[in-house]
C-alpha positions, 0 to 999 in steps of 0.5 A: 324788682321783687314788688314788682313781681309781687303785683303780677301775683296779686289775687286782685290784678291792678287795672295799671301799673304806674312806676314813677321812676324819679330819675333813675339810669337805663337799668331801671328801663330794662327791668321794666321791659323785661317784665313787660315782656313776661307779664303781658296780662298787666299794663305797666306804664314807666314814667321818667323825669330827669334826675335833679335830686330827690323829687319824689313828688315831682314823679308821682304828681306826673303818675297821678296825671296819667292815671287812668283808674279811679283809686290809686294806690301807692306803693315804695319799691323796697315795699313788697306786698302779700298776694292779698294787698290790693284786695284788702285795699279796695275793700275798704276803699269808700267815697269820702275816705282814704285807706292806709296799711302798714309796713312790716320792716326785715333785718337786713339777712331776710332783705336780702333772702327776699331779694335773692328768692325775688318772691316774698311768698316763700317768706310768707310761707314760713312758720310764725316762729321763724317769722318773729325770729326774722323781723326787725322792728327797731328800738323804738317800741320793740318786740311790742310793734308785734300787734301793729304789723300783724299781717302774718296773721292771715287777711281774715283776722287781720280785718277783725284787728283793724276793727278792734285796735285803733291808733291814729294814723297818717297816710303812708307813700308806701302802703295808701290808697286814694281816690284819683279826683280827691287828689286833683282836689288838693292838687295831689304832693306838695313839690316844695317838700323833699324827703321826710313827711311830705305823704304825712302832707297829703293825708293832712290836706286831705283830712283838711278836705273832709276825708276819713282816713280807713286803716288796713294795717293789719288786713293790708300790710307790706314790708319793707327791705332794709337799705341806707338812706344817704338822702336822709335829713334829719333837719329837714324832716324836723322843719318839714314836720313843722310844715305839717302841724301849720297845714293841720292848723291853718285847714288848708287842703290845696298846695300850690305846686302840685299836679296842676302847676304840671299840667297847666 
């Protein structure tokens, strides 16, 4: 629960905490009392549906739903953010656009001090040097990917990278925010797409509907604790991926099973 703790240290509290949980057992539930019973400042909502495989989407669709706030950011839970996250987020959070981060990725020794700690803060804390020493950006790209997950160069510089550098980006699951009445407007995740690409998806039809997509990867990055991934379908995201680039030609902004299929 160490990103769940990172939230009740945010600079910027969230108006709501929604957990969408898809399908998990009843320690998920404890950990969540547990926290609420700590953090009483904060409203956290647990939101369940049973396990009928991976239906990330089928979830977050039912968080959507219940929303309460007018910008929704969404976060992983092996994606820890900085005690600046969600401020950096808002600042950049304007009608017409949405906003996109970046996510650092840790070997899997800093994973599991980060988790060991539950406080990425004393991560942060370190010096540059050792944080180079301990990221892991994976072959492709190597050591390079340096300056796109420059979050340990502080917000302030981190704002003016983001003005600076320029890559064309694609809306991220875990480090986006979106405006809650432009995703009823393209009826928010697509449940007919399962792991691989389905958020890539969504920032396409939004795109689609006329929204500029606002990049804070540097201002607003988080990062992500290595783990397997049994889930994972290399055919499926191909096809998925091609799913993407027909959505992208055909302009299309509105799926068809999405929240409204939910609530209707």
């Amino acid at each position: 629960m160490v990103t769940l703790q990172q939230l009740a240290r945010q600079s910027l509290l969230p108006n709501e905490i929604l957990i969408a949980d898809d399908g998990s057992g009843p320690e998920t539930s404890k950990a969540v009392e547990a926290f609420q019973a700590i953090h009483h400042e904060l409203d956290v909502f647990h939101i369940w549906h049973k396990d009928s495989g991976f239906d990330k989407c089928g979830v977050l669709n039912l968080a959507i739903g219940k929303a309460r706030s007018d910008y929704i950011l969404f976060l992983d839970d092996d994606c820890p953010c900085p005690p600046h996250f969600i401020a950096e987020h808002m600042k950049r959070a304007h009608i017409g656009s949405f906003t996109v981060g970046s996510s650092v990725l840790l070997n899997q020794g800093t994973t599991r001090a980060v988790l060991e700690e539950r406080d990425l803060n004393q991560f942060l804390n370190l010096s540059l040097f050792s944080k180079l020493t301990r990221f892991d950006y994976g072959a492709k790209g190597g050591r390079s990917k340096f300056f796109l997950r420059a979050a340990f160069s502080g917000r302030f510089v981190g704002r003016i990278l983001d003005r600076l550098y320029f890559a064309r980006g694609v809306l991220r699951g875990g480090n986006s925010g979106v405006w809650r009445q432009d995703l009823m407007e393209v009826n928010g995740f697509n449940e007919d797409l399962k792991h691989g690409h389905e958020d890539k998806e969504l920032g396409i039809r939004l795109t689609n509907l006329g929204r500029s997509l606002k990049q804070v990867r540097f201002a607003a990055s988080n990062y992500h604790l290595d783990h397997e991934r049994p889930y994972a379908d290399s055919e499926l995201r191909r096809k998925q991926n091609d799913h993407c680039r027909r959505v992208r030609r055909s302009g299309e902004s509105v799926c068809v099973r999405g929240i409204k299929r939910q609530q209707g």
